[in-house]
LUMPA-490996 format. One record per residue (C-alpha): residue number from 1; x, y, z. Coordinates in pm, 1 decimal. Example, Ala and Ser with C-alpha at 12.3 -4.5 7.8 and 13.67 -1.06 7.14 Angstrom:
% LUMPA-490996
    n        xx        yy        zz
    1    1230.0    -450.0     780.0
    2    1367.0    -106.0     714.0
% end
This chain:
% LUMPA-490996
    n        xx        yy        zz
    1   -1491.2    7260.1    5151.1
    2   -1216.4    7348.0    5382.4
    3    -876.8    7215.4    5322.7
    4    -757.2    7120.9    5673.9
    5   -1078.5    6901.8    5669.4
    6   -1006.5    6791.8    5247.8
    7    -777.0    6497.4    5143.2
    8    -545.8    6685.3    4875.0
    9    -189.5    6532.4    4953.9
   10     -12.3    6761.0    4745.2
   11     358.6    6663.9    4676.8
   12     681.0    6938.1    4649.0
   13     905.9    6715.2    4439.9
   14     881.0    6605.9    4120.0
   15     779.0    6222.8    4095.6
   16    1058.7    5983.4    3983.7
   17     976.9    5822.7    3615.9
   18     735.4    6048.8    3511.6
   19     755.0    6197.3    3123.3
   20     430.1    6376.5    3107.4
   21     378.0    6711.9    3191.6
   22      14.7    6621.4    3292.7
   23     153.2    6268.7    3486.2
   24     352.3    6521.8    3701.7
   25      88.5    6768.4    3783.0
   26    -196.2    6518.2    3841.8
   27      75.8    6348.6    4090.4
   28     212.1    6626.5    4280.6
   29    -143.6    6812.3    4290.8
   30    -298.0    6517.5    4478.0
   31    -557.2    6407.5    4182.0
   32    -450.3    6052.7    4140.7
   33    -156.9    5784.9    4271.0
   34     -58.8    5483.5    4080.0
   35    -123.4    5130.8    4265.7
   36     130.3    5047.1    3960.7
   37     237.6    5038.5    3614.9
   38     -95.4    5117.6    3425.6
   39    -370.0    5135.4    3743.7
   40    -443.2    5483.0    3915.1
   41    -675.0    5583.8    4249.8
   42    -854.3    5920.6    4161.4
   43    -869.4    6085.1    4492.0
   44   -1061.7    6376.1    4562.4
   45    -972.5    6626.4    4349.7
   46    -931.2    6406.5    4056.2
   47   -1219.1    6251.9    4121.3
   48   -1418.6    6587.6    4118.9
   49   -1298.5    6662.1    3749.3
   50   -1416.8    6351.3    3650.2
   51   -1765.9    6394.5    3795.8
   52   -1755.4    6772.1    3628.9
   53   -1626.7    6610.0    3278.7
   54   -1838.3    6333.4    3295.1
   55   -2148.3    6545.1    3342.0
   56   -2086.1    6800.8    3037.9
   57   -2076.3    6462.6    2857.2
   58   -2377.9    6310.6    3010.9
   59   -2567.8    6672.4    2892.1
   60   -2466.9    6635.4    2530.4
   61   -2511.4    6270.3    2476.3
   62   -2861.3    6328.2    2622.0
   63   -2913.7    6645.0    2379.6
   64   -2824.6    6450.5    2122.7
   65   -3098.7    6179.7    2196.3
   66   -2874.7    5909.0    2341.4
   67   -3001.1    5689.6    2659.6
   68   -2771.4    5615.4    2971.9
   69   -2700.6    5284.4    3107.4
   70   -2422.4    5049.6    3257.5
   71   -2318.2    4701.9    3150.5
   72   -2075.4    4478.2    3324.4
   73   -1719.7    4494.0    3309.1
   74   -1732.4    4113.8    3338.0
   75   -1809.2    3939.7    3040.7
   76   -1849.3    3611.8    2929.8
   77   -1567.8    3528.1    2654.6
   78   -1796.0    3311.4    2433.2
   79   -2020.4    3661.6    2350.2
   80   -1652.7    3810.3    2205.3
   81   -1593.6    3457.4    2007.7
   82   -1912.0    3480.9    1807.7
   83   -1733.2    3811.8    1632.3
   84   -1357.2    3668.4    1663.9
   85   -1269.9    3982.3    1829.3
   86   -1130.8    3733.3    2084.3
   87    -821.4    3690.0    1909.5
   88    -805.2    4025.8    1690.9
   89    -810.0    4166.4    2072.9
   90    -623.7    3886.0    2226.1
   91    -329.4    4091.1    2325.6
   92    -492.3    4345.7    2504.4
   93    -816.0    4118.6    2653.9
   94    -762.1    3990.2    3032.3
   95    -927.7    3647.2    3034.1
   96    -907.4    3416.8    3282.4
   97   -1178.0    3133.5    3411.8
   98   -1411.6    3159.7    3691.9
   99   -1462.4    2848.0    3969.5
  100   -1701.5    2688.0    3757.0
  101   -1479.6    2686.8    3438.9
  102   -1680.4    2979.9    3216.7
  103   -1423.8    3176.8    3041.5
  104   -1426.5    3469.1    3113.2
  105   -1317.0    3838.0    3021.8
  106   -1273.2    4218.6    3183.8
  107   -1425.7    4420.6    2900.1
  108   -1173.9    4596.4    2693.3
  109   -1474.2    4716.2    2536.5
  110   -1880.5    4663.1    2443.6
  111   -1908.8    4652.2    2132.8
  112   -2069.9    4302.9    2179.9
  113   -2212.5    4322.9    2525.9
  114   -2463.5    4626.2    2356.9
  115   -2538.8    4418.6    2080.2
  116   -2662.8    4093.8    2286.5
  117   -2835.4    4356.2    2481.7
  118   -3036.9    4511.6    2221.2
  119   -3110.3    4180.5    2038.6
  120   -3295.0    4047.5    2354.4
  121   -3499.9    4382.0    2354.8
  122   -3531.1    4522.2    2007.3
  123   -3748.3    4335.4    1723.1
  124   -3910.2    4613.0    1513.0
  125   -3835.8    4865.9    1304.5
  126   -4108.7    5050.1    1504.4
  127   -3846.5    5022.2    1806.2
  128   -3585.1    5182.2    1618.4
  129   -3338.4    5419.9    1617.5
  130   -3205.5    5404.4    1976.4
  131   -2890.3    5508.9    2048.5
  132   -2751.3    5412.2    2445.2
  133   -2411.8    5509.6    2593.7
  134   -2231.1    5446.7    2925.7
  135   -1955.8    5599.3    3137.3
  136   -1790.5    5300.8    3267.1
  137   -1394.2    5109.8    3372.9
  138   -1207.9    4914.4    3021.7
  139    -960.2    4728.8    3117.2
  140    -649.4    4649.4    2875.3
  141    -360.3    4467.6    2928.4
  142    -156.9    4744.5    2765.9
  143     239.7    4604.2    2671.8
  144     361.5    4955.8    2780.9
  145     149.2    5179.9    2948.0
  146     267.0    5546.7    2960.7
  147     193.1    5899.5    3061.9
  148      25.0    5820.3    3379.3
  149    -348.0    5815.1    3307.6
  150    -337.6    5871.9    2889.9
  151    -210.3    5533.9    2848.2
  152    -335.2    5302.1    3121.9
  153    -427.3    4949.8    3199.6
  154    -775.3    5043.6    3400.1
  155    -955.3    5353.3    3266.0
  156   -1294.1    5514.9    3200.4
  157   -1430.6    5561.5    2856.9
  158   -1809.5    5716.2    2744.0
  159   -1878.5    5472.1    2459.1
  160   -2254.8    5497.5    2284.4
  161   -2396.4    5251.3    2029.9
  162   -2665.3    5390.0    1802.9
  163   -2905.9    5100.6    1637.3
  164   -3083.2    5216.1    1274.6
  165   -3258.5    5073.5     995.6
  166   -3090.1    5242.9     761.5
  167   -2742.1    5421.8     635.1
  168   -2909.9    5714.4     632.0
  169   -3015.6    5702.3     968.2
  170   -2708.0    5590.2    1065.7
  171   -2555.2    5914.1     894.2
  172   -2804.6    6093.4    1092.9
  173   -2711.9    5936.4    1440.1
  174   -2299.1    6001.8    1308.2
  175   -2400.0    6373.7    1250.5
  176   -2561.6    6388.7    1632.8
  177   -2278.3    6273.4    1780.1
  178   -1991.4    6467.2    1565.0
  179   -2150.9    6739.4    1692.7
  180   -2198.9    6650.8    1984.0
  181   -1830.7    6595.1    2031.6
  182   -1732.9    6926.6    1939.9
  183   -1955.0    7051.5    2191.1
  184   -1770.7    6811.0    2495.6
  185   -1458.3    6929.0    2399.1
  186   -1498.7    7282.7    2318.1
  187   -1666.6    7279.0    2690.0
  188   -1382.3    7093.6    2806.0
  189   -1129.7    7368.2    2697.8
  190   -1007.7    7172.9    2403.1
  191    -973.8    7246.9    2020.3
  192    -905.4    6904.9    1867.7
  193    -800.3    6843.3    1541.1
  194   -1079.2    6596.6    1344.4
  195    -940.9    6353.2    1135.1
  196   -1058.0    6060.3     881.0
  197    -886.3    5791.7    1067.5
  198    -828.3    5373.1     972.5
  199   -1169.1    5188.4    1171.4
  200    -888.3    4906.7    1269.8
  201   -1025.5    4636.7    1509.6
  202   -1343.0    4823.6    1545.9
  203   -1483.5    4716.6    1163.6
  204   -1679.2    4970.3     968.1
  205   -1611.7    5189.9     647.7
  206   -1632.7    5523.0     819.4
  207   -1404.2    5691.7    1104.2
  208   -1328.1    5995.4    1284.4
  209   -1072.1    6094.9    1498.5
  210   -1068.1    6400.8    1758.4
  211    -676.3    6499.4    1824.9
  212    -538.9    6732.2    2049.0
  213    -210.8    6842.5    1968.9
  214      33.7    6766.7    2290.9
  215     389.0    6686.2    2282.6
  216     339.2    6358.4    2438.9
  217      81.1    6252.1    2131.5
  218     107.1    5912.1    2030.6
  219     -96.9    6007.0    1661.8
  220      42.2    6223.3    1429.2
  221    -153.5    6472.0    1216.1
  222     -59.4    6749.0     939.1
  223     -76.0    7037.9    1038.6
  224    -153.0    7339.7     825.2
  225     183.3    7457.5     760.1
  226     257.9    7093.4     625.0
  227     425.6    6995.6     973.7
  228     373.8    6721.9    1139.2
  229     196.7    6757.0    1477.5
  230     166.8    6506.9    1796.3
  231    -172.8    6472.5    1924.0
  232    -358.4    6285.1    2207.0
  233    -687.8    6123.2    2091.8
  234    -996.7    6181.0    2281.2
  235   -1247.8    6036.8    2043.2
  236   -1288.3    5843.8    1821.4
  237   -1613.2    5806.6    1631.4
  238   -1750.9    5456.1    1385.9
  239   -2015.3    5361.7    1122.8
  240   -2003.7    5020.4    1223.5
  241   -2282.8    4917.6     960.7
  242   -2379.9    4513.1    1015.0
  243   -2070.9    4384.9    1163.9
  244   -2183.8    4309.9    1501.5
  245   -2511.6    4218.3    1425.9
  246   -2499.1    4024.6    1168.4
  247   -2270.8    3787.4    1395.3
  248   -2461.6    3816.3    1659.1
  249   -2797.4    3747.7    1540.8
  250   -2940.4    4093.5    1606.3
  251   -3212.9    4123.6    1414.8
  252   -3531.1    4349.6    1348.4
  253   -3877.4    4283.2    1125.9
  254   -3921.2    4599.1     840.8
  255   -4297.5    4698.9     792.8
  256   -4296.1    4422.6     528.9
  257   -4285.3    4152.3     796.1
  258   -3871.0    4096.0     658.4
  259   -3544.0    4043.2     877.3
  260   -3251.3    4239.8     877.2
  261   -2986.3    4299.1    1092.3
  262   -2961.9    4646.1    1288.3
  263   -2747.7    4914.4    1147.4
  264   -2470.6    5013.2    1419.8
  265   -2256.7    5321.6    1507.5
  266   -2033.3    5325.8    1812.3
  267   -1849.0    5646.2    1924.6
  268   -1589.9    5654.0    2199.6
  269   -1432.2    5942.1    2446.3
  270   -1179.6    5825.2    2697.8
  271   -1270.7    6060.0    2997.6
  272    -963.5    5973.0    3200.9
  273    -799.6    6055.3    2901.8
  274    -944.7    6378.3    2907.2
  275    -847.1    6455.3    3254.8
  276    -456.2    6454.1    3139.7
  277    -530.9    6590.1    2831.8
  278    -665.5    6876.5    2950.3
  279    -347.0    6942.5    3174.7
  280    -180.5    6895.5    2893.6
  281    -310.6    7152.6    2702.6
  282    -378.9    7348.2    3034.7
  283     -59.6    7431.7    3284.7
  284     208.4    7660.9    3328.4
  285     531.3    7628.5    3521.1
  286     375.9    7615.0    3861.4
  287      84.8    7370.6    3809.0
  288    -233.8    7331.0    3679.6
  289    -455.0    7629.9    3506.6
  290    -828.7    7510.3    3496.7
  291   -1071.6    7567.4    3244.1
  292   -1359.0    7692.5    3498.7
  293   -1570.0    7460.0    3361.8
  294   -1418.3    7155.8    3489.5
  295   -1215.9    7287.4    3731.1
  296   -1240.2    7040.5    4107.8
  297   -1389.5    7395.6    4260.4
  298   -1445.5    7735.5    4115.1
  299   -1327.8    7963.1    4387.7
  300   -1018.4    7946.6    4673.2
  301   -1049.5    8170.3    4939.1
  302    -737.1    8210.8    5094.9
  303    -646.6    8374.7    5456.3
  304    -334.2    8467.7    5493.7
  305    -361.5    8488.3    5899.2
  306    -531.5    8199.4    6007.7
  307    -490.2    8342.1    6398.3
  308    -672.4    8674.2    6287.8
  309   -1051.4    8722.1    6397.2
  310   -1127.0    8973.8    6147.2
  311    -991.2    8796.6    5834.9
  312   -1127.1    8484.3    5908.1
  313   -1473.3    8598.3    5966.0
  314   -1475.0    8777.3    5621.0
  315   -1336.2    8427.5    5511.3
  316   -1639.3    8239.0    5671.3
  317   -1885.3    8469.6    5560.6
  318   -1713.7    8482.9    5178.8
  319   -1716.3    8075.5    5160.7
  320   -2086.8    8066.2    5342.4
  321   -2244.4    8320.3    5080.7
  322   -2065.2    8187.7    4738.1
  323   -2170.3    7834.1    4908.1
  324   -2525.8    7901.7    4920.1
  325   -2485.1    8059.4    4576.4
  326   -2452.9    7686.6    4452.9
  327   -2080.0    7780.6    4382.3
  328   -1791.5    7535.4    4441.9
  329   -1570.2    7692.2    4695.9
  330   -1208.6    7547.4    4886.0
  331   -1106.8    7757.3    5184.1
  332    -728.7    7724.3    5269.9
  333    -775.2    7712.7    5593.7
  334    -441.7    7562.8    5749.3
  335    -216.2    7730.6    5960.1
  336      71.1    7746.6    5694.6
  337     287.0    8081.7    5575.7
  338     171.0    8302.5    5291.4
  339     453.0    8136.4    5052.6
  340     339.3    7766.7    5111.5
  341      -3.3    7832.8    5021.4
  342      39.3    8024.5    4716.5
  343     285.4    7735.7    4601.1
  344      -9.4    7506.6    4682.3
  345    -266.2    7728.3    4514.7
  346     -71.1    7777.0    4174.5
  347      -2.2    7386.0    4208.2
  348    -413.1    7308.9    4197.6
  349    -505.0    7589.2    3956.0
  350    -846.7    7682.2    4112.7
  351    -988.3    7940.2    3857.0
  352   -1032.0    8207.7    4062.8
  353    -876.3    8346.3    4402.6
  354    -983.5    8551.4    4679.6
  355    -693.0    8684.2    4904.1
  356    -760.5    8776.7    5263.4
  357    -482.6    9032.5    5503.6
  358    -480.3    9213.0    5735.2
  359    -308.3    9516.6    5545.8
  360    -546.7    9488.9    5243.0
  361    -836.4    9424.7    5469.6
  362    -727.6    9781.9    5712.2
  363    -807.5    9965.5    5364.3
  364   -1135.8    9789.0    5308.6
  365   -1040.6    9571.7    5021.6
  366    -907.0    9165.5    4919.0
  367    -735.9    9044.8    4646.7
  368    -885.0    8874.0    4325.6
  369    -695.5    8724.8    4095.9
  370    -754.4    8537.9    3827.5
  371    -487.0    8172.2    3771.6
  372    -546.2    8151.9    3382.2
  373    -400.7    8523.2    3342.9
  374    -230.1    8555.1    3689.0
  375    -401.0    8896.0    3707.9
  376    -473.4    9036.8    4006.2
  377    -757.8    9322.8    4142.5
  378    -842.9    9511.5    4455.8
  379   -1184.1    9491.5    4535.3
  380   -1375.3    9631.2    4798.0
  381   -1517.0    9423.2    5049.6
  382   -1816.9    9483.2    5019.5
  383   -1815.5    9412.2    4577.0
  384   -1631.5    9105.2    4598.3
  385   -1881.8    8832.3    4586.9
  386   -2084.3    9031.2    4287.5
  387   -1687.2    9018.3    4136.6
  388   -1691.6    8646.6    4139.2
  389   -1988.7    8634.6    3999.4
  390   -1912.5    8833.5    3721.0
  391   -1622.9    8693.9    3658.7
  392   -1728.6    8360.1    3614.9
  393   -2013.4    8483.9    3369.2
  394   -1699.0    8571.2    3122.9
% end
C-alpha cells in the first residue's frame, strides 16, 4: 500500500479528554474516531489489526474444535425473559419496540440466542459435544464509558458456547479453550494474569479471568509481591452447567431414550478490547510499538527524496518484491521532509523500517531498523530483502 493513496489521518496534537495512553495513540495514529461518547469508526489501520487479531483467534478456536458462525445483533426480548436476564441486564440492554410492537433488543450478549439455536438443531447425545463461536458487534448502554475503545457502548467480542452431556466433558471443552486462550494472547503480545473470578450475571459455578496489568485497569489482582495490580480483562471464561437450558427447553435424548438438558460453557474475548490493550501494554513516548504479529503492515519503506529517480526505483522494486513475498508492506510515499515522516512512522509503529537516501544509497547500502528496539543497521542493497526476512523469522 502506498500512503499518498492510504486513508491514515494521523493527528499532531494530543486529543482533548482523553485518559488512556492507548485512547491517545489509536486517535492521533488514525486507527479509530469516536462518532461519540462510547461508539468508534475503525478506519483503516485499525481496522487491519482487527482483521490480524481476529484471525489468530479464528485459528485457535478452530484448533481447539470450535465451529464459526454469526447470529443477529437484533433479538427478540421475549428469548432474554424466559432466563430473566432481562432485568438482571436491564441497565445495560437497549430495548426498544419495532413498528409492529415486538419488543425488541440489541444483543448485549448470546448467551440465549445460542441456546434457542442449538435446541432447534440438537436432539441426541449422538449430536453432541459441539462447541460454536462468533466474532460479532454487543451493544451496551454503558453509564460511563471510558478509555476510548476498552470501555465502549458498541464493540466486538469472540464469544463460543460449548454444548456437552456431561461435567466432564464440559471440563474437557473448559480445558480446550483455557488453552486456547493462552495461545491468543501470548500471540497477541500479551502475558495476562489468570484469575478465579465471581461468574456474576453470567450463572455458573466456575470462572476464569485473563488480566493484563495496565494502569488504566478497572480489576484489581495481587500481585506476587502482595501488591495490588490494575489490569484490563480480555477474557473471561464460564462453566455455565444447565442454566440456560434448562430455561430454555434445550434438551437432548441419552442412549437410554431419557431427557436432559445440555451442559453449557461460554467463553468470551473482547477483541476491540484487545486492540487498546495491546497499546497499552505496547508504546513508547512517540507512538505505537507493534507486536509483528498483529501489526496493520509488517514493513515501511520509507524514501527520504521523493523527487529522486534512483531512490525511488529501489523503493518500487523493495515494496514490489516483499509484496509478492505475501508480506504486508506501506510505502511513505508523500512528498513530506525527513522529520515529518519519521514523526509519522514512530507514531504508527510498523515493526520494521527500511530507510532510503541518497547518501546511504551513493555507498551501496539503506537503513533497517527495527521500532520495538529502535535499533538501526546498514545493509547492503543488494541483502536487504533476505534482512527482512530474517528478521521477521525472530
Amino acid at each position: 500500500m502506498k500512503w499518498s493513496q492510504y486513508f491514515i489521518p494521523t493527528i499532531k496534537e494530543v486529543p482533548a479528554g482523553t485518559e488512556a495512553a492507548s485512547h491517545r495513540l489509536l486517535l492521533r495514529a488514525g486507527l479509530v474516531h469516536m462518532l461519540t461518547s462510547g461508539v468508534y469508526s475503525y478506519l483503516p489501520l485499525g481496522l487491519r489489526v482487527l482483521g490480524k487479531i481476529s484471525e489468530i483467534i479464528r485459528k485457535e478456536m478452530n484448533a481447539a474444535g470450535a465451529h464459526e458462525l454469526l447470529m443477529p445483533a437484533l433479538q427478540p426480548l421475549d428469548v432474554w425473559q424466559k432466563t430473566g436476564r432481562d432485568k438482571t441486564l436491564a441497565e445495560v440492554m437497549i430495548q426498544f419496540n419495532t413498528k409492529r410492537g415486538t419488543a425488541m433488543c440489541l444483543g448485549p450478549t448470546h448467551e440465549e440466542i445460542i441456546t434457542d439455536l442449538v435446541k432447534a438443531f440438537v436432539h441426541s447425545y449422538r449430536q453432541l459435544p459441539v462447541t460454536l463461536y462468533q466474532i460479532q458487534t454487543k451493544f451496551r448502554d454503558e453509564t460511563r464509558p471510558r478509555f476510548g475503545v476498552v470501555r465502549a457502548c458498541e464493540f466486538i467480542m469472540k464469544d463460543a458456547y460449548s454444548f456437552d452431556t456431561s461435567m466432564a466433558g464440559l471440563q474437557k471443552n473448559y480445558d480446550a479453550m483455557f488453552q486456547a486462550y493462552k495461545n491468543i494472547f501470548a500471540r497477541c503480545g500479551l502475558d495476562p494474569v489468570i484469575a478465579e473470578a465471581d461468574s456474576g450475571a453470567m450463572g455458573g459455578r466456575v470462572s476464569h479471568e485473563f488480566l493484563v496489568p495496565a494502569p488504566i485497569g478497572e480489576d484489581k489482582v495481587k500481585a506476587a509481591d502482595g501488591t495490588e495490580q490494575q489490569c484490563i480483562e480480555v477474557g473471561h471464561i464460564f462453566q455455565l452447567g444447565t442454566k440456560y437450558s434448562e430455561a430454555l427447553g434445550a434438551l437432548y435424548v441419552d442412549e437410554q431414550g431419557k431427557q436432559h438438558p445440555l451442559i453449557m460453557g461460554c467463553y468470551g474475548i473482547g477483541v476491540s478490547r484487545l486492540l487498546a490493550t495491546i497499546i497499552e501494554v505496547h508504546h513508547d513516548e512517540k507512538g505505537i510499538v507493534w507486536p509483528l504479529a498483529v501489526a496493520p503492515f509488517s514493513v515501511e519503506i520509507l524514501p527520504l527524496q521523493t523527487t529522486d529517480p534512483q531512490v525511488m526505483s529501489l523503493a518500487q522494486s523493495y515494496y514490489d518484491e516483499l509484496t509478492k513475498s505475501g508480506i504486508d508492506v506501506l510505502m511513505d510515499d508523500r512528498d513530506e521532509s525527513a522529520g515529518f515522516k519519521f514523526n509519522d512512522a514512530d507514531l504508527v509503529g510498523i515493526p520494521l523500517r527500511i530507510v532510503i537516501g541518497k547518501r546511504s544509497l551513493a555507498q551501496g547500502a539503506v537503513e533497517i531498523r527495527s521500532r520495538s528496539c529502535a535499533a538501526s543497521e546498514t545493509v547492503a542493497c543488494e541483502n536487504v530483502l533476505a534482512r527482512i526476512k530474517s528478521l521477521m523469522s525472530q
